[in-house]
Residue frames as qw, qx, qy, qz and C-alpha x, y, z in Angstrom:
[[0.009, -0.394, -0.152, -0.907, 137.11, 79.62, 57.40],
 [0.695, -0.479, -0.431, -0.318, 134.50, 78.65, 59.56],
 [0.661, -0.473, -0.358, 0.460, 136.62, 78.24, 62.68],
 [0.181, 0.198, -0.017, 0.963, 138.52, 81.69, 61.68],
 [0.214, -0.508, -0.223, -0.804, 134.94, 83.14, 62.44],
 [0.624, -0.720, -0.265, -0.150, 133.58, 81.59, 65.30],
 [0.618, -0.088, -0.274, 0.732, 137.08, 82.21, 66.93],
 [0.090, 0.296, 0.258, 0.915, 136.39, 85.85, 65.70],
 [0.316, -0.518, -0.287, -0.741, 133.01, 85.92, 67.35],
 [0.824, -0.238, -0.453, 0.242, 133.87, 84.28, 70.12],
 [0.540, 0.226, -0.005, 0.811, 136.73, 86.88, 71.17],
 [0.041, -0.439, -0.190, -0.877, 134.38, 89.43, 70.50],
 [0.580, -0.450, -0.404, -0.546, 132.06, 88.28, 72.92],
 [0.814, -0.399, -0.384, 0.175, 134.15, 87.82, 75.57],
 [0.199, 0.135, -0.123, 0.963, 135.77, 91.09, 75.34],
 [0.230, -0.344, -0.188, -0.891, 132.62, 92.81, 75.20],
 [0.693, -0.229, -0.683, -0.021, 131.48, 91.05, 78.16],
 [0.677, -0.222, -0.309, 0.629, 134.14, 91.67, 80.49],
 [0.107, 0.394, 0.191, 0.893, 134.00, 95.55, 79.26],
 [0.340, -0.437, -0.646, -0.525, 130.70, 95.28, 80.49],
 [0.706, -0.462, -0.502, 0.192, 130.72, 94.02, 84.11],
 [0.295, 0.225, -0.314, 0.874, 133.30, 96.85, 85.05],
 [0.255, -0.654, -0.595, 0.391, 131.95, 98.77, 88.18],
 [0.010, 0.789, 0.169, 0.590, 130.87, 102.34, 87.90],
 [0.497, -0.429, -0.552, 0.514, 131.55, 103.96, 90.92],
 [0.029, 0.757, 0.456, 0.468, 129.53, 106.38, 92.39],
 [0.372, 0.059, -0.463, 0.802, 131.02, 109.10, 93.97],
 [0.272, -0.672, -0.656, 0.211, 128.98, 110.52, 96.65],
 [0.008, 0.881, 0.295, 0.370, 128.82, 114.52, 97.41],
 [0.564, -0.754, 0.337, -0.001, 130.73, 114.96, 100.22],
 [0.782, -0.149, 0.343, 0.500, 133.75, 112.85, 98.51],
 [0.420, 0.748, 0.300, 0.418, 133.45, 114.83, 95.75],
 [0.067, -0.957, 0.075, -0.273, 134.21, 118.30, 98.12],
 [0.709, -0.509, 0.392, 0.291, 136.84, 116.29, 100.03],
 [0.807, 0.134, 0.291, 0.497, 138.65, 115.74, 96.80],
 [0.184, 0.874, 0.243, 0.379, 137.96, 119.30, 95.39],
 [0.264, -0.955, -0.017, -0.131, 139.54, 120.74, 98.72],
 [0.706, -0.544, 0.360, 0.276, 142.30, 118.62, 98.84],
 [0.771, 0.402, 0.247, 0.428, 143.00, 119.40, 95.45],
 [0.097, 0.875, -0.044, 0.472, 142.82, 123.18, 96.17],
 [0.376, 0.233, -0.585, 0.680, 145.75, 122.48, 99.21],
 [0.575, -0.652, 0.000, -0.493, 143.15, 122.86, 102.13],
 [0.417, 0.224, -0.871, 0.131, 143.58, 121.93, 105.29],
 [0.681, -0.241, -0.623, -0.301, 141.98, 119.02, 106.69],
 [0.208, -0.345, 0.722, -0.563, 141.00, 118.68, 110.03],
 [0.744, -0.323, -0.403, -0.424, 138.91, 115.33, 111.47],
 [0.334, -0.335, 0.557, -0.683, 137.25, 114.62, 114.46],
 [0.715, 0.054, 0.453, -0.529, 135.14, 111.97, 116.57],
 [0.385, 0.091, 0.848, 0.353, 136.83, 108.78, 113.65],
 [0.179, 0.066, 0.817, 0.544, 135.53, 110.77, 111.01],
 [0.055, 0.833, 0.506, -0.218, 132.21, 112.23, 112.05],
 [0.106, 0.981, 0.146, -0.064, 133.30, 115.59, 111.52],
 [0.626, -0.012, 0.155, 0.764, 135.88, 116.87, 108.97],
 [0.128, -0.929, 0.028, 0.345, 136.93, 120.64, 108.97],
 [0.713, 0.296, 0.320, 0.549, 138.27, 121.94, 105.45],
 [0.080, -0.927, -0.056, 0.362, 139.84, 125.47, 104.98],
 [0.569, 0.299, 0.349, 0.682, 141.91, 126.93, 101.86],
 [0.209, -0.235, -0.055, 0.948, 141.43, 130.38, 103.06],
 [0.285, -0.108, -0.411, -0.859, 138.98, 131.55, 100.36],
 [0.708, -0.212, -0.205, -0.641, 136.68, 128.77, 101.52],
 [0.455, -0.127, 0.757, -0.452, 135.37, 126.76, 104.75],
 [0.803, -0.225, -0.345, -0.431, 133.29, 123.51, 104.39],
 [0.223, -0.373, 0.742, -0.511, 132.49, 121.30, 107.25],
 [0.726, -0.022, -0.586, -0.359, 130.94, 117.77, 106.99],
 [0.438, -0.268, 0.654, -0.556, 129.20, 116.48, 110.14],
 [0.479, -0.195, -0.738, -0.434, 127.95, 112.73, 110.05],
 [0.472, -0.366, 0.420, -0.683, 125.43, 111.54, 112.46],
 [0.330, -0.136, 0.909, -0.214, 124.74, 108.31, 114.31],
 [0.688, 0.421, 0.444, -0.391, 121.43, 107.66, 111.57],
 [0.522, -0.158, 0.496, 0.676, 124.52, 108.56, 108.64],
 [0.185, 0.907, 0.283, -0.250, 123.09, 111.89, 107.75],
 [0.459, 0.062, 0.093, 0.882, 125.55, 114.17, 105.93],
 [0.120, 0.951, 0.283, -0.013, 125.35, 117.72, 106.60],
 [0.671, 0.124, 0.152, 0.715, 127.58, 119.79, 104.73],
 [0.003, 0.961, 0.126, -0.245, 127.64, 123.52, 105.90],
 [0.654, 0.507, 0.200, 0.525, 129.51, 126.02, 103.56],
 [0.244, -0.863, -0.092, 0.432, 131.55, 129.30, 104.27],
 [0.566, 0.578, 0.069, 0.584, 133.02, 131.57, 101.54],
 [0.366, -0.682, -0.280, 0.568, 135.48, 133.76, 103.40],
 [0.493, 0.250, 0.432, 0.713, 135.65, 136.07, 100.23]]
């Protein structure tokens, strides 16, 4: 009976371990509007490897500029 449990607590404690460690990943702002735009069928232009992507879906412009320090500026247009 004794082995039945520490097996038992054992198990537990190595599930709940593993569970544990998983990574969170944090999605940044600017992925976040890249996914959003490519969900809403936009379309994507980039420039300069990535410095500067150009999204449009008609209703709405965004434009994400990085810079050589790895600013993000993210300028909106609602063409609505």
């Amino acid at each position: 009976m004794k082995k039945n449990i520490f097996l038992l607590a054992s198990a537990l404690i190595f599930t709940f371990s593993f569970t544990s460690c998983r990574e969170n990943k944090e999605v940044s702002t600017d992925e976040t509007i890249i996914e959003e735009m490519q969900n809403d069928g936009a379309e994507i232009k980039v420039k300069d490897d990535g410095d500067k992507i150009k999204m449009d879906n008609g209703e709405k412009e965004v434009k994400i500029k990085t810079d050589d320090d790895g600013n993000v500026k993210i300028k909106t247009d609602d063409n609505s």
